[in-house]
C-alpha positions as CSV (number, residue, x, y, z in Angstrom):
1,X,0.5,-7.3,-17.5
2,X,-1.6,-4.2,-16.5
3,X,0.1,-1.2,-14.8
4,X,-0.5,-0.3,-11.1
5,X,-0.9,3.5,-9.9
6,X,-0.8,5.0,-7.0
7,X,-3.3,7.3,-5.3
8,X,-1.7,11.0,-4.0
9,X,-2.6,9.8,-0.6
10,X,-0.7,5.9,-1.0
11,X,2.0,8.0,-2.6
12,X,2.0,10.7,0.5
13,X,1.8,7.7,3.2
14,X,4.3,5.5,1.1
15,X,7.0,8.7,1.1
16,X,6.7,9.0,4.7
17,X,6.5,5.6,5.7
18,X,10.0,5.5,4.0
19,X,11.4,8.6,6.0
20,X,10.2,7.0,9.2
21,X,12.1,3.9,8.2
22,X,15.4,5.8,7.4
23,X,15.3,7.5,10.5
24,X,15.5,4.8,12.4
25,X,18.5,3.2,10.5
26,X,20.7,4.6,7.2
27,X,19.4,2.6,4.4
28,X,16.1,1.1,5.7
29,X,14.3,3.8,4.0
30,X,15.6,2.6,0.8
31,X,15.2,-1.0,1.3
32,X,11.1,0.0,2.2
33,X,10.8,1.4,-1.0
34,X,12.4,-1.5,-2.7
35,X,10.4,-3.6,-0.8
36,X,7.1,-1.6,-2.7
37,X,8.6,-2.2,-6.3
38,X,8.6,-5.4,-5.1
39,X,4.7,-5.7,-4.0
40,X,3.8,-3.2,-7.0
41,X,6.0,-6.4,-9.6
42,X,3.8,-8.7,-8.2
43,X,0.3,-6.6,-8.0
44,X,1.1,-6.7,-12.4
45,X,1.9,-9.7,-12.7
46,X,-1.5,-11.7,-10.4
47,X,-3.6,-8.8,-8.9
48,X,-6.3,-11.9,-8.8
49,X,-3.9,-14.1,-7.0
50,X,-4.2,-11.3,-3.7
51,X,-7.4,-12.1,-1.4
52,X,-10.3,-9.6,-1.4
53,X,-10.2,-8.8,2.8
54,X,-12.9,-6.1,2.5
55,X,-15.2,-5.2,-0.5
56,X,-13.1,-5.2,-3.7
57,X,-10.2,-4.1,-2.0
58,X,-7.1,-6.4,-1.6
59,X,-3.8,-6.7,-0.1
60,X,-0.4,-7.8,-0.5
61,X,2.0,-7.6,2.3
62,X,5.5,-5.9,2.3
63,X,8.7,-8.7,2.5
64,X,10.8,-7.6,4.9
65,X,8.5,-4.9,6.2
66,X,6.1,-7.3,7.5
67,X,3.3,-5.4,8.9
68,X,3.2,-3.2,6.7
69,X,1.1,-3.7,3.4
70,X,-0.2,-2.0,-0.1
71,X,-4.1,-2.3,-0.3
72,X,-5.3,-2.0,-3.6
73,X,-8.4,-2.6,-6.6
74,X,-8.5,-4.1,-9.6
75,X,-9.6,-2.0,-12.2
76,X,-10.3,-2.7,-15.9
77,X,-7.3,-1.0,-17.0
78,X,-4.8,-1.9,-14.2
79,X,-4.5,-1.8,-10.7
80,X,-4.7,1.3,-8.2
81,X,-3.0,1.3,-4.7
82,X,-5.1,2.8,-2.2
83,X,-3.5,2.7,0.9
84,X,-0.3,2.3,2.0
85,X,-0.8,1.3,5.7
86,X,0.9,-0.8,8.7
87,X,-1.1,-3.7,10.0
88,X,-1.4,-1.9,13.4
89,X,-3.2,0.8,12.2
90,X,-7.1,0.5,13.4
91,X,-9.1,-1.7,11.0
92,X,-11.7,0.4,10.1
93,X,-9.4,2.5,8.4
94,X,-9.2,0.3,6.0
95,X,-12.4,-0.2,5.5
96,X,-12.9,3.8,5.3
97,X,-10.3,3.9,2.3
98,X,-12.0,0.7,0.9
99,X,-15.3,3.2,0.6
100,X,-13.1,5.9,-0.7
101,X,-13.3,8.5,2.3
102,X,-9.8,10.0,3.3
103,X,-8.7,10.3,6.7
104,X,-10.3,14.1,8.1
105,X,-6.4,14.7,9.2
106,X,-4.2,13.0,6.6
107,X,-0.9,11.8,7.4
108,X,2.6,13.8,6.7
C-alpha cells in the first residue's frame, strides 16, 4: 500500500467543499470529509483499479456525495490528489488540472 497526498489546491477545494456542505445541514460537512478518507482508503489500496478519464489522471467518485469526485495520478512513490471537484463543474477543468495549470482565480 502506497500513500496518497494531496495537492494545496485539492486540500483548499476539499476544505471548502466541506464548509459548503455544513452550511447547508449540521454534520454534512463532516460526513464529506469522511466520505474523502473513504476514497483516499481505496486510492492505497487499487489506484490501478480507477479508470484513466483523461491522460494519466483518474477518478474515484465520492459515496454519498455522488457528484462530487477526487481526481488523482499514480506516481512511483504513491498517489497525488489533484483535484477535488464536483461533476458539474465544466470539463475542461479537468483536463486543465490534468496538464497541471491552476485555475487564474482559485477557489476559496
Amino acid at each position: 500500500m502506497k500513500p496518497v497526498v494531496y495537492t494545496k489546491l485539492a486540500e483548499r477545494e476539499i476544505e471548502a467543499a466541506a464548509v459548503f456542505f455544513e452550511g447547508r445541514e449540521e454534520g454534512l460537512g463532516v460526513q464529506f470529509y469522511e466520505r474523502i478518507d473513504e476514497a483516499k482508503r481505496k486510492i492505497e489500496l487499487n489506484p490501478e483499479g480507477f479508470q484513466k478519464i483523461y491522460k494519466d489522471m483518474r477518478h474515484v467518485n465520492l459515496e454519498q456525495f455522488k457528484e462530487w469526485g477526487l481526481f488523482f495520478r499514480i506516481r512511483d512513490d504513491g498517489s497525488i490528489v489533484i483535484a477535488c471537484m464536483s461533476g458539474k463543474r465544466h470539463p475542461s477543468l479537468k483536463h486543465e488540472r490534468a496538464s497541471g495549470r491552476v485555475p487564474i482565480k482559485p477557489e476559496p
